[in-house]
N, C-alpha and C positions, 0 to 999 in steps of 0.2 A: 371319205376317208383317204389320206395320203401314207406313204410308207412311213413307218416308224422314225427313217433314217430325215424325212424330210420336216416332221413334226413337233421337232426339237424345239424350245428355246432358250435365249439369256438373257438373264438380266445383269446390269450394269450401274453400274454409280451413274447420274448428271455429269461428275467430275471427269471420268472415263470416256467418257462419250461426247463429252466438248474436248478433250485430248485426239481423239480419234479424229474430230472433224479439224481439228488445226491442222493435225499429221497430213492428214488428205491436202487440206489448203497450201499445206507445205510445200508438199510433192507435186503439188499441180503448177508451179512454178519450173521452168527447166534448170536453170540456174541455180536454186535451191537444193531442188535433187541432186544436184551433180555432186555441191559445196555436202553434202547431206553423206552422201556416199563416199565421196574420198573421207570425209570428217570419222566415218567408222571404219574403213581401212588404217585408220591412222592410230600407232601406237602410243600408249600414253610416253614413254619414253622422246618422244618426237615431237608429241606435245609440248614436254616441259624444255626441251632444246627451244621450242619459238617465244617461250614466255620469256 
């Protein structure tokens, strides 16, 4: 038997879950993370100035 808290599960879409493994493959790039993280720092207002 394990604790309650440990015994949990989810399920998930195919769709969700190949999403999760891009995200990962994303961010295992340093480069990517970086572009990844300033990209949500950035306002949409700041956005539509670069388009």
């Amino acid at each position: 038997m394990c604790p309650e808290y440990l015994c949990n599960g989810v399920i998930i879409s195919e769709i969700d879950w190949a999403a999760i493994g891009e995200t990962l493959n994303l961010i295992s790039i340093s480069a990517m993370r970086e572009s990844i993280r300033e990209g949500m720092e950035t306002t949409l207002s700041e956005c539509e100035k670069r388009s």
